[in-house]
DSSP file (Angstrom, degrees, kcal/mol; ACC not computed):
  #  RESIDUE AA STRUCTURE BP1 BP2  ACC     N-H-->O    O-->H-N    N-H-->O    O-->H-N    TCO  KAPPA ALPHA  PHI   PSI    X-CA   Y-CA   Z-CA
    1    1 A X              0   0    0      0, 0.0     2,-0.7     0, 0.0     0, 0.0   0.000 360.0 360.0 360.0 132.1   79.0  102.6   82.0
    2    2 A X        -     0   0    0      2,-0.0     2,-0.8     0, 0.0     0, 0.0  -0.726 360.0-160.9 -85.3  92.8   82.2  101.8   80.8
    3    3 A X        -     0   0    0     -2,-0.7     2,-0.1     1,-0.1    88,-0.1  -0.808  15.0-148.1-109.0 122.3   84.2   98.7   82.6
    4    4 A X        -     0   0    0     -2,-0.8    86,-1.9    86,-0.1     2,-0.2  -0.100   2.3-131.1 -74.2 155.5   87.4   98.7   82.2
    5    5 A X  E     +A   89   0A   0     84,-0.2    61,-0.5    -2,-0.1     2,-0.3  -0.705  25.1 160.1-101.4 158.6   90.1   95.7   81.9
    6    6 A X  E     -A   88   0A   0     82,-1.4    82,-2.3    -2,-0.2     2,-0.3  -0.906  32.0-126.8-160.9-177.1   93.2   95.2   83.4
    7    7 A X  E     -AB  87  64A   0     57,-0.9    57,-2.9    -2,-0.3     2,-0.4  -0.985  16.0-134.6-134.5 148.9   95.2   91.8   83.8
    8    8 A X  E     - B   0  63A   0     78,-1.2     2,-0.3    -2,-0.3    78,-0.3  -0.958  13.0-159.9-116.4 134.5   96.7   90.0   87.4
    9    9 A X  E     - B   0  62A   0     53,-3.7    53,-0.5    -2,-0.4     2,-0.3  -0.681  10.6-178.3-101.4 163.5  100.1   88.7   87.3
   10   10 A X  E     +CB  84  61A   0     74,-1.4    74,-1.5    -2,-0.3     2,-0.3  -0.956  21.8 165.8-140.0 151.1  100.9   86.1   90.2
   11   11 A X  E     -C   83   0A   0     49,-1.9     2,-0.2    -2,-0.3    72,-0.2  -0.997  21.0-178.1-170.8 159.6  104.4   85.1   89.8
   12   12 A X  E     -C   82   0A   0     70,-1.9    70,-1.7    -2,-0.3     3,-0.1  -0.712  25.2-116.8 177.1 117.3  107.0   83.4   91.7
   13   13 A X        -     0   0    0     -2,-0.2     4,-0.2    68,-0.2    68,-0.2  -0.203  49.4 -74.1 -85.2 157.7  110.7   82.5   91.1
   14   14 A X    >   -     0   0    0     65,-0.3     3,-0.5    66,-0.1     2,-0.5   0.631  51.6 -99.4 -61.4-150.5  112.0   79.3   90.9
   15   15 A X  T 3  S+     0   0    0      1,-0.3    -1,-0.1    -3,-0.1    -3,-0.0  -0.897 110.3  16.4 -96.2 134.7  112.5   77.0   94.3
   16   16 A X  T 3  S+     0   0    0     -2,-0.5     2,-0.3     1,-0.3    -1,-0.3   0.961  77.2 149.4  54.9  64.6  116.4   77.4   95.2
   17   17 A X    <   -     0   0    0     -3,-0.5    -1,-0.3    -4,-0.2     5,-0.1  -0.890  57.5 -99.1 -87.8 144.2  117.1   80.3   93.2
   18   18 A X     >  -     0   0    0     -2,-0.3     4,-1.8     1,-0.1     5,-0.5  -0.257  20.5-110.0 -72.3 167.6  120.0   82.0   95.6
   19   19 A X  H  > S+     0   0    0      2,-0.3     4,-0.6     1,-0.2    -1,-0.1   0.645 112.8  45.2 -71.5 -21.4  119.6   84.4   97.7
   20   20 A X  H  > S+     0   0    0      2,-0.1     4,-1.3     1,-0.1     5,-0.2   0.836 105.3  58.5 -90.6 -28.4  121.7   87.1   95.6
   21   21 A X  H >> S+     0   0    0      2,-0.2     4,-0.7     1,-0.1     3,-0.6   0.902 108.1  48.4 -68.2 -33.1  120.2   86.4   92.4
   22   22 A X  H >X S+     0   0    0     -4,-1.8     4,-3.1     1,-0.3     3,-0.6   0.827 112.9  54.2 -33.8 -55.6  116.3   87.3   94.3
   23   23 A X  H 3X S+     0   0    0     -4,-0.6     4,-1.3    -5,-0.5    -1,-0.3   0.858 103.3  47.9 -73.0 -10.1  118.0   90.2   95.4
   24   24 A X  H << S+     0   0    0     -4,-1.3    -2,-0.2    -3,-0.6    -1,-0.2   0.511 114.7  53.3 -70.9 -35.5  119.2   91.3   92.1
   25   25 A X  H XX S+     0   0    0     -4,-0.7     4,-3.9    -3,-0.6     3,-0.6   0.836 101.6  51.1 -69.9 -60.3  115.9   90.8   91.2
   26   26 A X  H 3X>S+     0   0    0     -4,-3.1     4,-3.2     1,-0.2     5,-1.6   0.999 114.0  48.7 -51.1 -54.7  114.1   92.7   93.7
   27   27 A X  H 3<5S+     0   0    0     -4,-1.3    -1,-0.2    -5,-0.4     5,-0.2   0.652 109.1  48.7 -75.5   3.1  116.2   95.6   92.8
   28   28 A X  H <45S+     0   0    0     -3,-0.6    20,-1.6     3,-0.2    -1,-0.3   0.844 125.9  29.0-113.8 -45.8  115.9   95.4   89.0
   29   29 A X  H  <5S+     0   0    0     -4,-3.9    20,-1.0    18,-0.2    -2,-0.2   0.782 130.2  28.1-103.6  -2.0  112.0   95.2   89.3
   30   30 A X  T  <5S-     0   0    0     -4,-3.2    17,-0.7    -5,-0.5     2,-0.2   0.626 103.3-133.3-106.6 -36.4  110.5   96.8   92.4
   31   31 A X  E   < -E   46   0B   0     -5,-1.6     2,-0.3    15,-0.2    15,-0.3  -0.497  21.9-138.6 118.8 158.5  113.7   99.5   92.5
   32   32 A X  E     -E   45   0B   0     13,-1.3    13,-1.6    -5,-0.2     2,-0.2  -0.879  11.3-116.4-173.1 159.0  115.5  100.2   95.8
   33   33 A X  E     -E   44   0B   0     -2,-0.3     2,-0.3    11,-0.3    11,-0.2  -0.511  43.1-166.3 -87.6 142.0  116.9  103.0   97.9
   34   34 A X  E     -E   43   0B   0      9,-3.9     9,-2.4    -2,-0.2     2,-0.2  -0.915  13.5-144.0-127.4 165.6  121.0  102.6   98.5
   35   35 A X  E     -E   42   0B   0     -2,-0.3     2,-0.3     7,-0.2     7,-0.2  -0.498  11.5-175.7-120.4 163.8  123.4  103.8  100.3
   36   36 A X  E  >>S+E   41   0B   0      5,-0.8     5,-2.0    -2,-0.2     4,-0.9  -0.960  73.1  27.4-162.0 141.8  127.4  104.8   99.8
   37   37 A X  T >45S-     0   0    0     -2,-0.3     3,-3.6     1,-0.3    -1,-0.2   0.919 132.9 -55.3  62.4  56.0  129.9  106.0  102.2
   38   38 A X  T 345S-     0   0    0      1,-0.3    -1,-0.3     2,-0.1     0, 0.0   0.828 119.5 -46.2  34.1  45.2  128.3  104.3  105.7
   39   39 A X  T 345S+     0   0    0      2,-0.1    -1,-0.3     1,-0.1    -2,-0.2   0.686 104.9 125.9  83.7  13.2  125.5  106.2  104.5
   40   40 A X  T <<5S+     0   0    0     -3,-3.6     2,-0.5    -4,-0.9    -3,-0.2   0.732  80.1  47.4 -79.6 -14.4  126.3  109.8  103.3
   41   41 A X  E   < +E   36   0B   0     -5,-2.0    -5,-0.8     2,-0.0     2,-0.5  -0.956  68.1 175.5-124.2 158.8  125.0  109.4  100.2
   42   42 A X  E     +E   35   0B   0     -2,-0.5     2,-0.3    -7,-0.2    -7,-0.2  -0.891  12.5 156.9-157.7 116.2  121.4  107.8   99.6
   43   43 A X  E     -E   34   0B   0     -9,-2.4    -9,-3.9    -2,-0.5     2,-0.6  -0.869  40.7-102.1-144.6 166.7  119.7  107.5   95.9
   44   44 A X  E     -E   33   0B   0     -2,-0.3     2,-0.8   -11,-0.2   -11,-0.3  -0.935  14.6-143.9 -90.8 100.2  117.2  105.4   94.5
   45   45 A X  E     -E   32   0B   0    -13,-1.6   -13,-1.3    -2,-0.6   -12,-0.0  -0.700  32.4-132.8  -8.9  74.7  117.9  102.5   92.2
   46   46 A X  E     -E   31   0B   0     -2,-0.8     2,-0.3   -15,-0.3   -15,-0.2  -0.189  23.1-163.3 -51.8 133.4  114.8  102.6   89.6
   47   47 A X    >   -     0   0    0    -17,-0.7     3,-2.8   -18,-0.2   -18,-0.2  -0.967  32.6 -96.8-141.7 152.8  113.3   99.5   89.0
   48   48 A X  T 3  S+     0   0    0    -20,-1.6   -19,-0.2    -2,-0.3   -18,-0.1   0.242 118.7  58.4 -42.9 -12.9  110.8   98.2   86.1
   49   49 A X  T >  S+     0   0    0    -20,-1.0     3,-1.0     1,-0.2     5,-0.3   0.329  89.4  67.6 -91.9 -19.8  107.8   98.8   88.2
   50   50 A X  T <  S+     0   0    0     -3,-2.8    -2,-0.2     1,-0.2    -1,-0.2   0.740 101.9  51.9 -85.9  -1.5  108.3  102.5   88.8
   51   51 A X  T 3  S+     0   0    0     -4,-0.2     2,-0.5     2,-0.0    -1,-0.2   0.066 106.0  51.1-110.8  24.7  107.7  103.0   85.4
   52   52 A X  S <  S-     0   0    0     -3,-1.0     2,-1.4    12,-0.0    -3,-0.0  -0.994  86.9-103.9-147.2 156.9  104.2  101.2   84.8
   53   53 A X        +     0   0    0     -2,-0.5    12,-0.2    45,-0.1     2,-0.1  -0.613  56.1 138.7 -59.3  75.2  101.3  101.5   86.6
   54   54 A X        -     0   0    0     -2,-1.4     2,-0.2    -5,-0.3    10,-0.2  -0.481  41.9-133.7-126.8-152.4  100.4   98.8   89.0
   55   55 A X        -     0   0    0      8,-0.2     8,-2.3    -2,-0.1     2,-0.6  -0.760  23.4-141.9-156.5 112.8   99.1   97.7   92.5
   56   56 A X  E     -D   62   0A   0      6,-0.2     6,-0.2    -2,-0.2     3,-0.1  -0.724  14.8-170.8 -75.7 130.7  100.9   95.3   94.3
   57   57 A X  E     -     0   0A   0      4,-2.8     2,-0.2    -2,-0.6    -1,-0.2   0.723  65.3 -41.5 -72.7 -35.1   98.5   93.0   96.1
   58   58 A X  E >  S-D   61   0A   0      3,-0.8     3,-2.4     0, 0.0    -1,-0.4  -0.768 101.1 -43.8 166.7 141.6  100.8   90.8   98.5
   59   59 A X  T 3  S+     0   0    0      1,-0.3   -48,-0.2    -2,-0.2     3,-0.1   0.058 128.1   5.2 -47.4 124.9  104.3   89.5   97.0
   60   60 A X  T 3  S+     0   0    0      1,-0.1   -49,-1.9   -50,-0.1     2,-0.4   0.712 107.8  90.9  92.5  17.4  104.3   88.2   93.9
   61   61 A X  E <   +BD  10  58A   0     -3,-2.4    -4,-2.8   -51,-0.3    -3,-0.8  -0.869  52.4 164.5-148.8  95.5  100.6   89.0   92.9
   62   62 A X  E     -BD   9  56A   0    -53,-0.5   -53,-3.7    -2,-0.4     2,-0.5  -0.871  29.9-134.8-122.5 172.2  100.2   92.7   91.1
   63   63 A X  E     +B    8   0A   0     -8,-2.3     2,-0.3    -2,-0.3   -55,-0.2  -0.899  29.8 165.9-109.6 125.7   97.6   94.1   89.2
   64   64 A X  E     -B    7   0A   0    -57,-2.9   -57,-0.9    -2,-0.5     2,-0.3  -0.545  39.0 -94.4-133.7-179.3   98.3   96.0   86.0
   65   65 A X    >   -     0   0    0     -2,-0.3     3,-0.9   -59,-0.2     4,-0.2  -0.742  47.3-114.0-101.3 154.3   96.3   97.6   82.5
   66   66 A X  T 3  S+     0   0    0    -61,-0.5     4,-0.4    -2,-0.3     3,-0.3   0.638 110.2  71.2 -71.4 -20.9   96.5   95.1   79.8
   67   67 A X  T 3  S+     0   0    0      1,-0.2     4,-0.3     2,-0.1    -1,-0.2   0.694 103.5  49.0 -91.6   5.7   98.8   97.1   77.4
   68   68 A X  S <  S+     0   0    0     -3,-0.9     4,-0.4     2,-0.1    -1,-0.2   0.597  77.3  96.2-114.4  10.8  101.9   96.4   80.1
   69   69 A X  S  > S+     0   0    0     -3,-0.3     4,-3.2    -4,-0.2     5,-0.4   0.758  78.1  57.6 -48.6 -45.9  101.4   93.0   80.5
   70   70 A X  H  > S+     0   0    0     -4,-0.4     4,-2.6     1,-0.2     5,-0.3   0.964 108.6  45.4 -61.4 -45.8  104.1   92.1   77.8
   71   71 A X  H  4 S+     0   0    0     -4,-0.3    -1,-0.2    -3,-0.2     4,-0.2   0.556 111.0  44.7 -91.4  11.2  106.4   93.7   79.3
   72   72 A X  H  > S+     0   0    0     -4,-0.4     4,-2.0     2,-0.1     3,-0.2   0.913 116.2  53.6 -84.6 -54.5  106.1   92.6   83.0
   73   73 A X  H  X S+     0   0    0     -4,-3.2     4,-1.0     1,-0.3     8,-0.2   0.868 109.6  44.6 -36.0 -61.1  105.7   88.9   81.6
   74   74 A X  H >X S+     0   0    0     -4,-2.6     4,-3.1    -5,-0.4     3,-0.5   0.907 111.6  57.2 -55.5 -31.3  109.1   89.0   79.4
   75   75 A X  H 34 S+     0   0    0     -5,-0.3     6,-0.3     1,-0.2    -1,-0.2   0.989 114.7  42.2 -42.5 -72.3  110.9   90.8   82.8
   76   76 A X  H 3<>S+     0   0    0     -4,-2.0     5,-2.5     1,-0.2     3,-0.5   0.619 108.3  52.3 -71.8  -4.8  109.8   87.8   84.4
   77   77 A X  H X<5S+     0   0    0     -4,-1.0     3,-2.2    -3,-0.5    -1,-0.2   0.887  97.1  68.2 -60.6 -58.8  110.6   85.1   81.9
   78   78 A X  T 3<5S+     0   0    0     -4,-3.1    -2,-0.2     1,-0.3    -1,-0.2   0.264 103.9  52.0 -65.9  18.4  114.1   86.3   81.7
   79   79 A X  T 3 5S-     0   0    0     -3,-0.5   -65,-0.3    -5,-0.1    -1,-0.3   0.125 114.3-110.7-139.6  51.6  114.2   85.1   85.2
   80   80 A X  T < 5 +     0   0    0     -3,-2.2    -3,-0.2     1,-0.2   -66,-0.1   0.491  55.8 174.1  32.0  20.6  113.0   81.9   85.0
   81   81 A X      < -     0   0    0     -5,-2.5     2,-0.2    -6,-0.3    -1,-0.2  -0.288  41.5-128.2 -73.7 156.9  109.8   82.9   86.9
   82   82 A X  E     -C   12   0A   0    -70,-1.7   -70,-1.9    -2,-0.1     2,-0.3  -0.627  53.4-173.9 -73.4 128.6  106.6   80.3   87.4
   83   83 A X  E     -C   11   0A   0     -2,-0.2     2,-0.2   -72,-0.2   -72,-0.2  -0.965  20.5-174.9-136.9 149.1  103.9   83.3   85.8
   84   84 A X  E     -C   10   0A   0    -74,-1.5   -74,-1.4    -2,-0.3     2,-0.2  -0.828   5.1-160.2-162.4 154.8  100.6   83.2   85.6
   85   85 A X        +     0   0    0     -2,-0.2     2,-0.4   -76,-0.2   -76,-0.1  -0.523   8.0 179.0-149.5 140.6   98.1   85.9   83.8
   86   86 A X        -     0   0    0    -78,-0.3   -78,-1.2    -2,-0.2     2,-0.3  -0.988  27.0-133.2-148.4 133.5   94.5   86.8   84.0
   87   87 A X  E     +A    7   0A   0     -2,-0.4     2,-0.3   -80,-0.2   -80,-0.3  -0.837  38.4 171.9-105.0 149.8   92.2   89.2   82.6
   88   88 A X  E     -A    6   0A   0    -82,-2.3   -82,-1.4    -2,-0.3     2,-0.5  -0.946  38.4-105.1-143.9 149.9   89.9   90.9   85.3
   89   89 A X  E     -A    5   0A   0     -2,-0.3   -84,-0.2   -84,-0.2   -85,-0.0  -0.651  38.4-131.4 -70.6 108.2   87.5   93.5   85.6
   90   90 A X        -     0   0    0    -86,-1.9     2,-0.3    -2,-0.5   -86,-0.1  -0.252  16.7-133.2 -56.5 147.3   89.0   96.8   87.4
   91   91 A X    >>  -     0   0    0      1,-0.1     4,-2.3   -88,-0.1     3,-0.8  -0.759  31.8 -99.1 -95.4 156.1   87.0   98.4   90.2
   92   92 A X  H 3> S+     0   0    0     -2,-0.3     4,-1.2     1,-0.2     5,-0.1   0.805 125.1  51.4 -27.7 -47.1   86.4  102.1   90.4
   93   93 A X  H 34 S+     0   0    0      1,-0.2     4,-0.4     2,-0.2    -1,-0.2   0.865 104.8  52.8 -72.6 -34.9   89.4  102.2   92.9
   94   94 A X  H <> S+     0   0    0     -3,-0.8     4,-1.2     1,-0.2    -2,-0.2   0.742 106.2  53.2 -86.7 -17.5   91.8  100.4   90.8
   95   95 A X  H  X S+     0   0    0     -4,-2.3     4,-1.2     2,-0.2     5,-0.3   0.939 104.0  56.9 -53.8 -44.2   91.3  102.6   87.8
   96   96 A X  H  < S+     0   0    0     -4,-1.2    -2,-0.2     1,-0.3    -1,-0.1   0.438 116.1  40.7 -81.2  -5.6   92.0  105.6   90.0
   97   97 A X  H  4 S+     0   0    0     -4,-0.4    -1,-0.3    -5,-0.1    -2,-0.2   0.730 119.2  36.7 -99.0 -30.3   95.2  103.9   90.7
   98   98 A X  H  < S+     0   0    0     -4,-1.2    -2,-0.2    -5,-0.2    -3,-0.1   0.495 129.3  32.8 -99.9   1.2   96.3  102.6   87.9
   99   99 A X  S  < S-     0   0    0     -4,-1.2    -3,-0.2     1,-0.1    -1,-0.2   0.110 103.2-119.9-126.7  25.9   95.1  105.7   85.4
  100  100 A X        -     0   0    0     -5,-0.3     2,-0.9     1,-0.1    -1,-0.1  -0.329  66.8 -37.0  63.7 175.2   95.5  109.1   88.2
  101  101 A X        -     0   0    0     -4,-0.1     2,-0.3     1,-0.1    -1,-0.1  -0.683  65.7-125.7 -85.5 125.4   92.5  110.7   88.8
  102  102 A X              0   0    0     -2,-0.9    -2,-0.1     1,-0.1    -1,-0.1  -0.571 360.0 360.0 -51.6  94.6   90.1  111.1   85.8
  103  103 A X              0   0    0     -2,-0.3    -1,-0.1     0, 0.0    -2,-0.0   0.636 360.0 360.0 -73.6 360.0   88.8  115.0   85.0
């Protein structure tokens, strides 16, 4: 039996960053729906996480495969976040999230 690896990021930005730079943030790595024209038009704002694999656990703590680690870190470097990194052993369930289901 095969056990796979994956790494948990825990992460957290620094203490009195303002309240528009964290939102700027949110939107650039979790992605977020907007709005235009009191709300006639409504699209999606892709953010760095809709393109990787993860499972967020609780803010600021996700779980990821080891070959995207580099680039969540440097995401979070380039905002002066507190990171820290882990290697862990995936469970059955968190492969089937983080790889689709296996034929």
């Amino acid at each position: 039996m095969h056990i796979m690896k994956g790494k948990i990021v825990v992460f957290r930005l620094p203490p009195r960053t303002y309240n528009t730079e964290i939102s700027k943030f949110c939107q650039r790595f979790y992605g977020q729906n907007t709005s235009s024209h009191q709300g006639k038009y409504i699209y999606r704002r892709k953010g760095l996480l809709e393109e990787i694999p993860h499972i967020k656990l609780i803010r600021g703590a996700l779980i990821v495969l080891e070959n995207d680690i580099e680039t969540i870190v440097n995401f979070l470097e380039a905002y002066n976040a507190e990171i820290h990194v882990r290697t862990i052993k995936l469970t059955t369930d968190d492969e089937k999230n983080l790889l689709g289901p296996i034929d």
